[in-house]
C-alpha positions in Angstrom: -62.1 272.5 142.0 -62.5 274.5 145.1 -64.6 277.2 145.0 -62.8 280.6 145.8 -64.6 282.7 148.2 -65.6 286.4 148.1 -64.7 288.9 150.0 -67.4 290.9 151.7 -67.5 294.3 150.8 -66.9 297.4 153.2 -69.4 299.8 152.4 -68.7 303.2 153.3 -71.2 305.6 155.3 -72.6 308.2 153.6 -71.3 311.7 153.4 -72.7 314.4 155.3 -75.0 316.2 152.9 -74.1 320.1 152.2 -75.8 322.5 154.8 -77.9 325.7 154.0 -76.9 328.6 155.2 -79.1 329.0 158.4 -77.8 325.4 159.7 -74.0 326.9 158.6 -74.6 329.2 161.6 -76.2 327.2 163.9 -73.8 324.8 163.5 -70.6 327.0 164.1 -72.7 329.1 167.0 -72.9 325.3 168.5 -69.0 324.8 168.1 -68.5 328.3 169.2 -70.1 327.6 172.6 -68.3 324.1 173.1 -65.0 326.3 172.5 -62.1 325.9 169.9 -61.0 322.2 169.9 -58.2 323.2 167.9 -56.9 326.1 165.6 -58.4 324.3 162.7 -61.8 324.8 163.3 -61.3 328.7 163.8 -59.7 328.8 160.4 -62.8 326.7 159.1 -65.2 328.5 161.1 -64.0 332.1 159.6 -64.1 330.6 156.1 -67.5 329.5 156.2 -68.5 332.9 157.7 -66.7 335.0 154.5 -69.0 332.1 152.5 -72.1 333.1 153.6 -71.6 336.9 153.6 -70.6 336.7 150.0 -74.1 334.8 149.5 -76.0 337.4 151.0 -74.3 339.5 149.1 -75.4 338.4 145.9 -78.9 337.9 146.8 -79.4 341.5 147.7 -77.7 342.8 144.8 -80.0 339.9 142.5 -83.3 341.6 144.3 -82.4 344.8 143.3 -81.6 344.2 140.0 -84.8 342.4 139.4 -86.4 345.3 141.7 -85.3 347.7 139.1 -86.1 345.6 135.8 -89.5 345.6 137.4 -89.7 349.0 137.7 -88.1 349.5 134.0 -91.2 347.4 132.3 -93.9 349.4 134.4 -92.3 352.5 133.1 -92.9 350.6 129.4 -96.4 349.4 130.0 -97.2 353.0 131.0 -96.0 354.4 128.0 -97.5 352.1 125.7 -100.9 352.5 127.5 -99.8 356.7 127.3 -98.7 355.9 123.1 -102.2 353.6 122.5 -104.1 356.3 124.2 -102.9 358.8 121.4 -102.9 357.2 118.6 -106.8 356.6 119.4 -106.6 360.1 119.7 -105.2 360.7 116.2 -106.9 358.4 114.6 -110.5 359.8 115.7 -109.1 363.6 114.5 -107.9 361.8 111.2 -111.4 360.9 110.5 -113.2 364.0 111.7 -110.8 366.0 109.2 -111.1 363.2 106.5 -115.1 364.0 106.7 -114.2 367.9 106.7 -112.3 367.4 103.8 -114.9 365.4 101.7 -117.3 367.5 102.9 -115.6 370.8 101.5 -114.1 368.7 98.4 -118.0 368.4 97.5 -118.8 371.9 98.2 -115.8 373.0 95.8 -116.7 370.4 93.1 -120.6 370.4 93.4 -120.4 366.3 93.1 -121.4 364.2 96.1 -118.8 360.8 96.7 -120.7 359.0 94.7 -121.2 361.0 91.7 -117.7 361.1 92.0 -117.1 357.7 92.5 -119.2 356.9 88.8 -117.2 359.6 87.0 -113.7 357.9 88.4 -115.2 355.0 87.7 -115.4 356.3 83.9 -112.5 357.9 83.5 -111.1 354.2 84.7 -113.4 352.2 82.1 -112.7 354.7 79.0 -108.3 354.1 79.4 -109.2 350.8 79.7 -110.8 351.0 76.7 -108.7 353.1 75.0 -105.6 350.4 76.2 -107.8 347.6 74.7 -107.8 349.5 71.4 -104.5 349.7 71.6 -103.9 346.3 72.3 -106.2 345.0 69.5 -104.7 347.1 66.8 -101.7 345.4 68.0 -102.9 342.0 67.9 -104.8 343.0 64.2 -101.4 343.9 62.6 -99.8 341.0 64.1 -102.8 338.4 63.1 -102.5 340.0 59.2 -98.9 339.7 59.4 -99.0 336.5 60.0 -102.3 336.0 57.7 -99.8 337.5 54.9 -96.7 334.8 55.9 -99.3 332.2 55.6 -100.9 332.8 52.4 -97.4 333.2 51.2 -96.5 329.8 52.6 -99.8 328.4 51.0 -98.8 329.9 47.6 -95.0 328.5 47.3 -96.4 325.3 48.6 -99.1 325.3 46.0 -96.2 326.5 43.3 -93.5 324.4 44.2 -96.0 320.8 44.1 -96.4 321.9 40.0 -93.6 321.6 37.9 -94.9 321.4 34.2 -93.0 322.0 31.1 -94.5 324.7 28.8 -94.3 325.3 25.5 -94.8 329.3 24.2 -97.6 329.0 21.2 -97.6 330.8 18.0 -99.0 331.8 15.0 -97.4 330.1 12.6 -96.3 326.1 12.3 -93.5 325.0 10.1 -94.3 321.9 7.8 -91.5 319.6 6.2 -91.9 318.6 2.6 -89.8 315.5 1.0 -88.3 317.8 -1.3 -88.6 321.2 -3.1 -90.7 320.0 -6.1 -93.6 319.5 -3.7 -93.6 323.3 -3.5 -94.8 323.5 -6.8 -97.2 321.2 -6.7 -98.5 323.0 -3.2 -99.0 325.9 -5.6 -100.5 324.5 -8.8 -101.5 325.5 -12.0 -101.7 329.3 -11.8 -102.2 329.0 -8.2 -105.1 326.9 -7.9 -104.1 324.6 -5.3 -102.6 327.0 -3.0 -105.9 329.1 -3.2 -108.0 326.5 -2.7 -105.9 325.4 0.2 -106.2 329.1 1.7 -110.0 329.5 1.3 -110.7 325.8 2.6 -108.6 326.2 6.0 -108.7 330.1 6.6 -104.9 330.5 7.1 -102.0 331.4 5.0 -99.6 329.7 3.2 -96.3 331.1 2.9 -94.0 329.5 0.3 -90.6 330.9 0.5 -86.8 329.8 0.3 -86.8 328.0 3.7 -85.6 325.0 2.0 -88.2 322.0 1.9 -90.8 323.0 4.0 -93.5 325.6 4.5 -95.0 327.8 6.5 -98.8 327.5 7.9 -99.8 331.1 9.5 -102.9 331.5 11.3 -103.8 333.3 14.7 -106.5 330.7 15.1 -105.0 327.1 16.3 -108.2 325.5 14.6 -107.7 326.5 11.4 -103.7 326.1 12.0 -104.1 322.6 12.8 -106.7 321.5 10.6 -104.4 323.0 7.9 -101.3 321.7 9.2 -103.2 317.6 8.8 -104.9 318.7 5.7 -101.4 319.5 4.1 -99.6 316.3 5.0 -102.2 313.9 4.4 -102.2 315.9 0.6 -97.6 315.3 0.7 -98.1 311.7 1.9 -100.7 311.0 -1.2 -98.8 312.8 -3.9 -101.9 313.8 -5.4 -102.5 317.7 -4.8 -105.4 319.5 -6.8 -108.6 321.2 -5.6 -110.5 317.7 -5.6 -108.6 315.7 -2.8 -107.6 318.9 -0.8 -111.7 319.7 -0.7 -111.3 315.9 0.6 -108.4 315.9 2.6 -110.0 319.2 4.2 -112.8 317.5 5.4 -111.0 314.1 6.8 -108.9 317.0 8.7 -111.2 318.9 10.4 -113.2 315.6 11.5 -109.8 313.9 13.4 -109.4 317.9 14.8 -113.1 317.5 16.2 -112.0 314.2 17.9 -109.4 315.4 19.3 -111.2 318.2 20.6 -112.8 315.9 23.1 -109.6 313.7 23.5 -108.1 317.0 24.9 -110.9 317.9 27.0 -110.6 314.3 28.4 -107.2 314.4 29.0 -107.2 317.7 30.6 -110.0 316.3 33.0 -108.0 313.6 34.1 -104.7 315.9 34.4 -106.6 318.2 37.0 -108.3 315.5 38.8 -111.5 315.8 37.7 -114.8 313.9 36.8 -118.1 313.9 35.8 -117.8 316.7 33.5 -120.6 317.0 30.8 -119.2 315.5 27.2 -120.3 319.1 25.4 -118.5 320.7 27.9 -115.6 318.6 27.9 -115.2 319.4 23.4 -115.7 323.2 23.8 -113.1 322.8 26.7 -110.7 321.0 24.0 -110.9 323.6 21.8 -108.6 325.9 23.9 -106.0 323.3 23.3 -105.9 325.3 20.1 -105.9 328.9 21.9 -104.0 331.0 23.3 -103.9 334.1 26.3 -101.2 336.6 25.9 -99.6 333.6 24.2 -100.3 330.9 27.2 -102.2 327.9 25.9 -105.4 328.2 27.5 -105.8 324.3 27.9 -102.1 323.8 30.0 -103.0 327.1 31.7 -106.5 325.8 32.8 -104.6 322.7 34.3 -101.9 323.9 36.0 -104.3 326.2 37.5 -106.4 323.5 38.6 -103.8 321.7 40.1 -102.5 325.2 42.1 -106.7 325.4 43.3 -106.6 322.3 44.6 -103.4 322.6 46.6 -104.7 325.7 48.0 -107.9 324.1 48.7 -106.3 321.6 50.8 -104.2 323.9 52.3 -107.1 325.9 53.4 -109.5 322.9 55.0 -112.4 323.5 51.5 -113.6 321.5 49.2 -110.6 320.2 46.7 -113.1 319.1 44.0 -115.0 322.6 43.8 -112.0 324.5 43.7 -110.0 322.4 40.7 -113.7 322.1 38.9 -114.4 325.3 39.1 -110.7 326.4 37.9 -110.5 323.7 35.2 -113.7 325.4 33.7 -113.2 329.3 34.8 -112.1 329.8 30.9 -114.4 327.9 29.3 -116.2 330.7 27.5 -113.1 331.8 26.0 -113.7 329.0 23.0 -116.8 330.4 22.1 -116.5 334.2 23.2 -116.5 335.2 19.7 -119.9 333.8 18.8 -121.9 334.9 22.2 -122.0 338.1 23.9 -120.6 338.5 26.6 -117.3 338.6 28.9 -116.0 335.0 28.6 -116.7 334.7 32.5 -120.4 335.3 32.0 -120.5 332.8 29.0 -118.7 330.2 30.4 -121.0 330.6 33.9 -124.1 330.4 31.6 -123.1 327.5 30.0 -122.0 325.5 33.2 -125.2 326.0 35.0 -127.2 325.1 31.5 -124.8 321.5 31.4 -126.0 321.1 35.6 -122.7 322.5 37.3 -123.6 323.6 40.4 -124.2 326.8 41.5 -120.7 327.1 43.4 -118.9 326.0 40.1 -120.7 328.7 38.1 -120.9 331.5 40.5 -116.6 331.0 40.7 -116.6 331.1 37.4 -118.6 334.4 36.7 -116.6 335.7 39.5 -112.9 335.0 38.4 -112.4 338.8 37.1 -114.8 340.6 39.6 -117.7 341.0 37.2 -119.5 339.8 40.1 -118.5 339.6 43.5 -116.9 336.6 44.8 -119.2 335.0 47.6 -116.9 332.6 48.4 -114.0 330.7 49.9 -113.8 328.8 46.2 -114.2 331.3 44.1 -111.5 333.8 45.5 -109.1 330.4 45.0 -110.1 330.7 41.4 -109.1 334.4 41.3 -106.1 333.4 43.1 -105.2 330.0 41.3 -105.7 331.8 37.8 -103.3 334.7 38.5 -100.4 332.7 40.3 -100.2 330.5 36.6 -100.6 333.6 35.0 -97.7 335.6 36.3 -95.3 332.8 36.2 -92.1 333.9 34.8 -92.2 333.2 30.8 -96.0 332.7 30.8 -97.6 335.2 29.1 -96.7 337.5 26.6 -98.4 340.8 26.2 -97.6 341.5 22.4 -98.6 338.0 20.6 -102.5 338.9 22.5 -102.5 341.9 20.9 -101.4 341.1 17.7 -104.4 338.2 17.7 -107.1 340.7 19.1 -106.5 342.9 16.0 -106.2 340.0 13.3 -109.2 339.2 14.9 -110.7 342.2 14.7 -109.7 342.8 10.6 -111.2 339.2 10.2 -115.0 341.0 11.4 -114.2 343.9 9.1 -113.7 342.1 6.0 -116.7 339.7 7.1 -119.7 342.4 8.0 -119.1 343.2 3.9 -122.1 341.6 1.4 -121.1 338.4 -0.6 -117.5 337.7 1.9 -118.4 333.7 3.0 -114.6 333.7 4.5 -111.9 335.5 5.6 
């Protein structure tokens, strides 16, 4: 193919560039002297005249504008120089009457600044104290508050982990015979039997028209219980006269003995405990057969036990001393009548003379405030020993009281000469 070729291209001069004013004029006085070609340039020539006056125009009235903001900042500057100058001046009069002033305040008060600095400095330090006060009475009613709210959270815990069954003890037991005939021969020839029966065991025998049983009535669950076995060992032989109840008395009140430390053994286990000397553990089995305001002594030792120990827990000290020392707080209760002495003293005197330790013994002195408690443990004791105490149904004010003075008769009748038994 043939090749098509370019045109060359016409470039164009370039256009006159604008003129400044100066060469405006010399350019139209250099037209002026050639003369007017044509009426066209006069037209063009007046124009560009108009032009340039309107230029100077607004380049004189530009100078004096900026002429006059010139003068307007000098007139600023001098009154800020005239407004610095002052204040200077104020400020040195503000201190020259700030010095008068002190000056007569301590003439009037008789302090110098800095004796009155110290006593504003006192005034400030005694309300802060006083605010402190306030603030730590505060905090001390809220801190037992929530001291009190705890303990009571510590208690229903400690309540609500022990749900035991409890039986209310008395003073008499009821004992089923085969059939009314063995009345009779409970009674004997002129009473023989039943006398014998009485002055063997220590308790009464009521015989009356409860059909086919009777009634063994004693305030001491010893004698009850020896009686009660004594009684049907005698129905189950058949044979009844003094010779085999002196017998059956004596096989009785062995098995009771045995199951003194049976009891103490079980009630060990029950609260978690070990190690306990073997005398202690058969004088603690004897409150299986007593009562407090008509608790059993033994199920109340227990349950307290378990309430120490949950509270002991609760509390970050030591489980074992707290249940040990509340299994045995009672202890002197089985053998109060024989020793003198509150039954916390006895039962302290004989833990530390079977090696408790001194923590075991000095909670159990302590449990009614004979002595001061000196600790954590032995204020659980306290605490343990009257939450199972004031359980609904527990106690019973009139059965204690009706003991106490059956006891107290029973030392009567025995402080007179030739009375072996009452």
């Amino acid at each position: 193919m043939e090749r098509r070729r370019r045109k060359p291209v016409r470039r164009e001069p370039p256009a006159n560039p604008p003129l400044s004013a100066a060469e405006t004029v010399s350019s139209i006085e250099s037209a002026g002297g050639a003369g007017d070609a044509s009426g066209d340039g006069a037209a063009d020539l007046r124009a560009r005249r108009e032009e340039i006056a309107r230029l100077e125009e607004r380049a004189l009235h530009d100078a004096e504008t900026a002429r006059l903001k010139l003068a307007d900042l000098e007139r600023r500057e001098q009154a800020l120089a005239d407004r610095e100058r002052n204040l200077d001046s104020r400020a040195d009069e503000l201190k020259r009457q700030k010095r008068v002033q002190r000056r007569e305040l301590e003439r009037l008060s008789g302090l110098t600044a800095a004796q009155a600095k110290q006593m504003l400095i006192a005034d400030v330090e005694n309300d802060a104290r006083r605010q402190a006060g306030r603030v730590l009475l505060e905090i001390d009613e809220e801190t037992r508050s929530d001291a009190d709210r705890r303990a009571r959270n510590i208690l229903s815990i400690a309540m609500g982990r022990l749900a035991g069954t409890h039986a209310s003890e008395t003073t008499t037991r009821l004992i089923e015979l085969p059939s009314e005939e063995m009345k009779g021969r409970i009674i004997g020839r002129e009473g023989r039997n039943i006398r014998a029966i009485e002055s063997l065991t220590g308790v009464d025998l009521i015989i009356d028209e409860t059909p086919n049983a009777v009634v063994v009535s004693s305030f001491d669950g010893v004698r009850r219980e020896i009686a009660r076995l004594m009684l049907e060992r005698l129905i189950a032989d058949g044979r009844i006269q003094p010779a085999t109840i002196e017998e059956a008395y004596e096989k009785a009140k062995a098995e009771v003995e045995a199951t003194l430390v049976a009891e103490g053994e079980r009630a060990e286990l029950e609260a978690g405990v070990h190690g306990i000397d073997p005398a202690l553990l058969e004088v603690l089995g004897r409150l299986r057969f007593r009562t407090s305001y008509g608790q059993n002594v033994l199920d109340h030792l227990v349950e307290s036990a378990k309430i120490a120990g949950s509270i002991a827990a609760e509390l970050g000290v030591s489980v074992e001393t707290a249940r040990r020392a509340t299994l045995l707080h009672d202890l002197g209760k089985a053998v109060s009548h024989e020793v003198e002495g509150s039954h916390a003293q006895v039962g302290a005197s004989m833990a530390r003379r079977k090696g408790e330790s001194e923590a075991v013994a000095h909670a159990i002195e302590a449990h009614h405030n004979e002595v001061q408690p000196k600790t954590v443990e032995a204020v659980i004791v306290q605490i343990a020993d009257a939450v199972s105490g004031a359980r609904p149904g527990a106690r019973g004010e009139a059965l204690e009281h009706y003991v106490t003075r059956l006891r107290d008769l029973e030392e009567v009748a025995g402080r007179h000469p030739g009375v072996e038994k009452v």
